[in-house]
C-alpha positions in Angstrom: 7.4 27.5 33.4 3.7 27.6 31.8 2.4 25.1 30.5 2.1 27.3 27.4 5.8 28.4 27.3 6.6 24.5 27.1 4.2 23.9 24.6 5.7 26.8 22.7 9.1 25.3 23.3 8.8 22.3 22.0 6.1 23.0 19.3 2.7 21.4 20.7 -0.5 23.2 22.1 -0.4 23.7 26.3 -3.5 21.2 26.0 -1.0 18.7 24.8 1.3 18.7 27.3 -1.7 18.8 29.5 -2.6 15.2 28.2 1.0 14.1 28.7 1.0 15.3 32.1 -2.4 13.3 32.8 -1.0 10.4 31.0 -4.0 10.7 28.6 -1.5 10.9 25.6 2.1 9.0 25.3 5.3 11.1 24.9 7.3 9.9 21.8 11.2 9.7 21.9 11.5 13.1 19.7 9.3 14.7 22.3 10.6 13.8 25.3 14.1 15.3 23.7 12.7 18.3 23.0 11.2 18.4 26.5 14.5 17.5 28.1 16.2 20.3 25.8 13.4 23.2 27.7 14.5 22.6 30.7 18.4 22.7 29.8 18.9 18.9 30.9 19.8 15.3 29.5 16.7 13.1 28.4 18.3 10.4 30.5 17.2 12.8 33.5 13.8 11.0 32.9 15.2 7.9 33.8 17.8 7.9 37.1 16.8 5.6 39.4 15.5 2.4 37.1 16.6 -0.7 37.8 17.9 -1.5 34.3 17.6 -5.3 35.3 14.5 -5.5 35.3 12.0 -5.0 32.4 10.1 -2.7 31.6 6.1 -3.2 32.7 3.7 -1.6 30.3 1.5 1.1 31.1 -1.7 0.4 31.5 -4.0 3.3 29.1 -6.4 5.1 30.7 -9.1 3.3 28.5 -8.4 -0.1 30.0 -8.2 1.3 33.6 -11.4 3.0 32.8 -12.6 -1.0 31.5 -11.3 -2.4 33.9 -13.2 0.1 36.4 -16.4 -0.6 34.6 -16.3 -4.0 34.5 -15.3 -4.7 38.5 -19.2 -2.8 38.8 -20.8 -5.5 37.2 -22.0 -7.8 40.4 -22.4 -11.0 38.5 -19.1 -12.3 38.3 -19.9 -14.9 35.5 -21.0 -12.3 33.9 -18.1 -9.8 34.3 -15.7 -13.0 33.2 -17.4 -13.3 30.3 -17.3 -9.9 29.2 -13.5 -10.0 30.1 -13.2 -12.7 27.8 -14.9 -10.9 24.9 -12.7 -7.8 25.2 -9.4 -9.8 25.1 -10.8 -12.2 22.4 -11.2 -8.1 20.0 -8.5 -6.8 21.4 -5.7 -8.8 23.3 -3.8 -6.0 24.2 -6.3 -3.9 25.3 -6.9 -5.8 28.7 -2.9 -5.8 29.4 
């Protein structure tokens, strides 16, 4: 299937489901329903094989990868601790 037929399908653009498939964008609940319904399966498809156990770890976004990538360049490690410490001090779970 294209990613324009399951766009189509469940009612966003194929550059949406391009970002889901990249991970640039999360898939909500109703989404990930609709998904499951195109290809004629169960939304709990998406989840065999999880330990329920054991918790769920967040995701880290591609903006804190892309921080965290940026600041592991900066050779003065006081320096990139510091910064570190300014960017959890705005946002505290954008480091996470």
């Amino acid at each position: 299937m294209s990613l324009e037929e399951l766009g189509r399908r469940i009612g966003v653009t194929y550059q949406q489901i391009q970002k889901y498939e990249t991970g640039a964008n999360r898939i909500s609940a109703s989404t990930l329903y609709r998904i499951a319904k195109a290809f004629e399966t169960s939304p709990m498809f998406f989840f065999e094989g999880l330990d329920e156990s054991e918790p769920a770890q967040p995701v880290a976004s591609r903006e804190t990868l892309q921080s965290s990538l940026a600041l592991s360049r900066i050779p003065d490690i006081e320096v990139r601790h510091r910064l570190r410490a300014l960017i959890e001090a705005l946002d505290p779970e954008g480091m996470r």
